[in-house]
Every structure is written in C-alpha cells, then in structure tokens.
C-alpha positions in Angstrom: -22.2 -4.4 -11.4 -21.7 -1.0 -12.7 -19.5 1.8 -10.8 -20.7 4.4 -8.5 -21.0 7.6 -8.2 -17.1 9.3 -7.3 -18.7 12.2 -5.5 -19.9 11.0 -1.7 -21.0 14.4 -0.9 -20.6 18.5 -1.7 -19.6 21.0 0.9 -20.9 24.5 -0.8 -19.6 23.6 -4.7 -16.3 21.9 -2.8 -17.1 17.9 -4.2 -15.7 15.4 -1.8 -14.6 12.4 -3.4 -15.1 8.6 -2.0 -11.6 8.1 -2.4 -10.6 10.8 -0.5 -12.9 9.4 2.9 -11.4 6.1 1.7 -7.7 6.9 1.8 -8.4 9.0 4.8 -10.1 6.0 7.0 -7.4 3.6 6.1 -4.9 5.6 7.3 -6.5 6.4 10.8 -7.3 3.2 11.4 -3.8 1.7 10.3 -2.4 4.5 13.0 -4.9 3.1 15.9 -3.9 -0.2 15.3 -0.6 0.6 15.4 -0.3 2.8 18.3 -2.3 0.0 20.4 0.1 -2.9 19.0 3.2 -0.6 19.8 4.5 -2.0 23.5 4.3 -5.8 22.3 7.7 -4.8 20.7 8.6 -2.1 23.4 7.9 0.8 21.5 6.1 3.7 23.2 2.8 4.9 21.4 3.2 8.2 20.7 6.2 7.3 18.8 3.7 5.6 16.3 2.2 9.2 16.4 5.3 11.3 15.6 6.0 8.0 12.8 2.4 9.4 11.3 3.0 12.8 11.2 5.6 12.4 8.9 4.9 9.3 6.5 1.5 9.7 6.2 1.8 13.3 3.8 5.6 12.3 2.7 4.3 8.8 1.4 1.1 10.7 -0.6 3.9 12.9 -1.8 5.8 9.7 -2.8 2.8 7.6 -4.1 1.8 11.1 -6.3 5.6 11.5 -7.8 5.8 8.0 -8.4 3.2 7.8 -10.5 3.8 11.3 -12.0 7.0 10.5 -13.1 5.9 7.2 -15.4 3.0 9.2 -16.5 3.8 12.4 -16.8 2.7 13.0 -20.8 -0.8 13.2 -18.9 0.0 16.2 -16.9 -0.2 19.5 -18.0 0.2 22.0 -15.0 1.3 21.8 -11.7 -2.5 21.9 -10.7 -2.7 18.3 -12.8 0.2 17.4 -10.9 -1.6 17.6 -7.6 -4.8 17.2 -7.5 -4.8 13.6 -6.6 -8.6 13.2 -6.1 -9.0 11.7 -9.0 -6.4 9.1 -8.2 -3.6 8.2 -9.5 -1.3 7.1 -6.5 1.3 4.3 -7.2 1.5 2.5 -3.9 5.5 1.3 -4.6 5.8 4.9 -4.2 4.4 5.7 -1.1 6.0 2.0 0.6 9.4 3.9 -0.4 9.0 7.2 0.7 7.3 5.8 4.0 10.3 3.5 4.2 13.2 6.4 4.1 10.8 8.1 6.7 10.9 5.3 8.9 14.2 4.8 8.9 14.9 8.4 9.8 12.4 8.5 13.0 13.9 5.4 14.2 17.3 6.3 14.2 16.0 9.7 16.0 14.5 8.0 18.7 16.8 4.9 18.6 14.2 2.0 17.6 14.7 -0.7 16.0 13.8 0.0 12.2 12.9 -4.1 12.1 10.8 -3.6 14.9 8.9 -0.6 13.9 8.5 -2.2 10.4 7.0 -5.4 11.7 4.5 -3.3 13.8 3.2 -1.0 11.3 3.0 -3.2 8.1 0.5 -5.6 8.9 -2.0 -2.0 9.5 -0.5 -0.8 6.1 -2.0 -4.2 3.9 -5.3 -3.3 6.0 -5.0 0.0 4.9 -4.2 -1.0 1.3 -7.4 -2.8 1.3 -9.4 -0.6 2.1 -8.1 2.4 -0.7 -8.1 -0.1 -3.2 -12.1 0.8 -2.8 -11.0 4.4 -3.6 -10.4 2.4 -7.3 -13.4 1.3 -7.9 -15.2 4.6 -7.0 -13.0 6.6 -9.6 -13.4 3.8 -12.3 -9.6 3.2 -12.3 -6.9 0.8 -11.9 -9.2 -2.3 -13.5 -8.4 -5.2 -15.5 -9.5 -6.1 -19.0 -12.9 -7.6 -20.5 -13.9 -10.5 -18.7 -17.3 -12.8 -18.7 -16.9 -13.8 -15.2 -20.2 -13.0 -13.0 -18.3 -10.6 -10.6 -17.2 -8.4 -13.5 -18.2 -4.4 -13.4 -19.1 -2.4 -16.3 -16.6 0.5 -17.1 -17.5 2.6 -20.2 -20.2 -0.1 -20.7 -17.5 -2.7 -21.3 -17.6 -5.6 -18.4 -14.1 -5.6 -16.9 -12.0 -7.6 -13.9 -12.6 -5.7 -10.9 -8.5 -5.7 -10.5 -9.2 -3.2 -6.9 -11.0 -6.0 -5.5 -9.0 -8.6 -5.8 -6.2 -6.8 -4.4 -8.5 -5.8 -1.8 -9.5 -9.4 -0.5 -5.8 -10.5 -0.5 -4.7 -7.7 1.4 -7.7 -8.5 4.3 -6.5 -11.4 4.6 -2.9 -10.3 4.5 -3.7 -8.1 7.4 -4.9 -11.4 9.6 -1.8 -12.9 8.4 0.9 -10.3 9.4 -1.0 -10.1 12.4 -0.5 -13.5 13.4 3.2 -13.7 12.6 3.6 -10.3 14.7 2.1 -12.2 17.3 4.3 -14.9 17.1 7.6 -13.8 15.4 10.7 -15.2 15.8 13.1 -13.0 14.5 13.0 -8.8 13.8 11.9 -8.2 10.5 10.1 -11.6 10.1 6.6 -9.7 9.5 8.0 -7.1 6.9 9.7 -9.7 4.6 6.6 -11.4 4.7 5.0 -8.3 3.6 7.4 -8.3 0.8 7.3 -11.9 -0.5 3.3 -12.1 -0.5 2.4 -9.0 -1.1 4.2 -8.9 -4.4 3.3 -12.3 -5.2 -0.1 -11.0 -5.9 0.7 -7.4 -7.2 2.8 -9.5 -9.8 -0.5 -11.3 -11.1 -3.0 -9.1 -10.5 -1.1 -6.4 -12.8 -1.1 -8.9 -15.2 -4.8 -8.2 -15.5 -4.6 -4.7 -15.2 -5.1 -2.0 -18.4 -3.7 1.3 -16.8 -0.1 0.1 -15.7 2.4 2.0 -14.8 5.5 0.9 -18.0 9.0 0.5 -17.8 9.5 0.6 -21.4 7.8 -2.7 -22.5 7.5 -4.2 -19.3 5.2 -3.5 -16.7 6.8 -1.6 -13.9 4.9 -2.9 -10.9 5.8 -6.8 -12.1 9.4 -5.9 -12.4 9.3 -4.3 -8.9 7.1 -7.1 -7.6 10.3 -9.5 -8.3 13.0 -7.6 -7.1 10.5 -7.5 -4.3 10.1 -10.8 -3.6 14.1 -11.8 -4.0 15.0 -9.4 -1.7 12.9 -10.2 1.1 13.4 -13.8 0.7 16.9 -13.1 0.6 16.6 -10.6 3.9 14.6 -13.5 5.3 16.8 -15.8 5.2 19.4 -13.5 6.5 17.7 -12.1 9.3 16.3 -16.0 10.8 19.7 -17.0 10.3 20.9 -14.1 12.3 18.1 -14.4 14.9 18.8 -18.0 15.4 22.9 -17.1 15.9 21.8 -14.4 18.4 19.9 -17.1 20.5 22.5 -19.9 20.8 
C-alpha cells in the first residue's frame, strides 16, 4: 500500500491539505460529542463551547511549539515555524497546553477540572484517531522497514504504518473511556485512564517510529509516556481512595 496524494483539493492555487480536513473533523466532532455528554456530569453545554474556543487554537499552538522546540535545526524562518500543513504537531504538546486551558475555564466558571477532564477526553482519543490519518497522507510519523503484509511504501521502502496503529488503539480507546464515563466511580477515573493506556501504547508504538522527537539519546515521547503512566496510576490511586473516603 503506497501513500496518497497530501493535496484533497485546490481553491484558486490555495492547496488544501488532507490533514488539514482531518485535524479539522476530529476536532468538531470531539466538540459535539462533548457538548451532548456535558449534563451527565452537570456541566452546561455551552461551557464545552467556551472550553473549545480556547483549547482548540492554544493546543495547535502548543502541539506546533512542542515540536518546534526539539526540532528546531529544521526551521528556518518564522514562515517554517508555522505553517503546520505539512505536519509536524507533537500531541504531548497540545494535551499540555489544552490541560493549562482547562484548568483556567474551570476555575472561571467553577467546574470541577476532574469532571470536565473525564468528559472531554474520551472525544480527544477519538479525535486522536482520526488525525493520526492526517500522518499517513503527509508520509510522516512511520515506523521502520517491515515485511508484514499491512506495510506501506514510503520513498519506495515498505515501512510500519506507525499512524495506524495508533489510530485503531485510540478507536477503541474512545469506546473504552466512554464506557468508564458511563459508569465511573470516582472524578477523574476516565482521565487517569487516559493517561495509563494511552501511554502504554505511545511507549511502544514510538519504539517503531523513525522521526521521534529526542531527548538527547532517548526518545522523548517514551520518557514522557512513563512519567505518564506513574502519575496517573499514582493520581488513580489517590483519587478512588479519596472517592471511596468521601462516600463512607
């Protein structure tokens, strides 16, 4: 399986890009999903709204400088620096920046941080797997040479299709999350989850991966896929303890 075509479609001479649409469609649809979840946990819908408004450009802006900042021999003008429709967004990035705005909306409009987390982050894993498609369009973020039947040909070299496989975990992530929103039993039980499983994968999936992000010998995203997954363990454990205190 070779790689497409990046370009979907040309307005005049303005090309625009599959991963664009992609990016663009994930994020709607994460923002539906979470405006119609909202009152299960008591939070009114437009607040999912005014949460959009702000994290959806501040966490581009947070993916883009993440990724900037461990690459930035590669850049050499602030034109380089944003055009991003080439790629080259670093998700850890935009999870930050999306948490800091979070956290500053909810204490605007006094929500629960825990409860807004848990609502919106099973929509961000379904969002996450549908960009990873924005990957495969560009030709990017893929793994090594590989002989397996499901391989795709990059520079006429047969390669793990890293995007996808991050793509069906985070599907099914989605369901997952979903189901545990559905049925939690403590604030903040969905986002730990988040934490623990999604970095489980990241950690092994990067392992495959060509184009990492470094921290010097190491590659970044594994290192932040640990600290990832002891903290939310750690915050898990906390937070059922505390849930379970709060009941008796």
């Amino acid at each position: 399986m070779s790689t497409p075509n990046p370009i979907a479609f040309s307005i005049f001479s303005y090309e625009i890009r599959w991963y664009g649409i992609l990016i663009a469609t994930a994020m709607c649809l994460a923002v539906i999903i979470s405006s119609k979840r909202a009152p299960r946990v008591g939070i009114e819908s437009e607040s999912i709204l005014d949460l959009a408004i702000w994290m959806l450009p501040i966490g581009i802006v947070g993916a883009r400088a993440y990724y900037v900042i461990f690459n930035s021999s590669i850049y050499h003008s602030f034109y380089d620096v944003i055009n991003i429709r080439n790629g080259g967004l670093a998700i850890h990035g935009g999870l930050i920046a999306g948490l800091i705005v979070l956290l500053i909306i909810c204490s605007k409009k006094k929500i629960n941080p825990l409860d807004m987390a848990d609502l919106v982050i099973p929509s961000v894993a379904l969002a996450q797997s549908i960009g990873r498609w924005g990957n495969y369009f560009n030709s990017e973020a893929h793994g090594g040479p590989t002989d397996l039947p499901w391989g795709i040909m990059v520079d006429g070299v047969k390669v793990h299709p890293t995007f996808l496989y991050e793509s069906i975990w985070c599907f099914i992530l989605f369901f997952v999350l979903s189901y545990f929103f559905h049925n939690r039993k403590f604030k903040g039980q969905v986002v730990c989850l988040y934490g623990m499983l999604y970095s489980v994968e990241r950690f092994f999936v990067e392992g495959l991966r060509t184009d990492s992000l470094m921290i010097g010998p190491l590659k970044q995203a594994q290192v932040i896929s640990i600290v990832c997954i002891i903290a939310s363990f750690a915050l898990y454990i906390y937070l059922n303890s505390r849930g379970q205190n709060n009941s008796n």
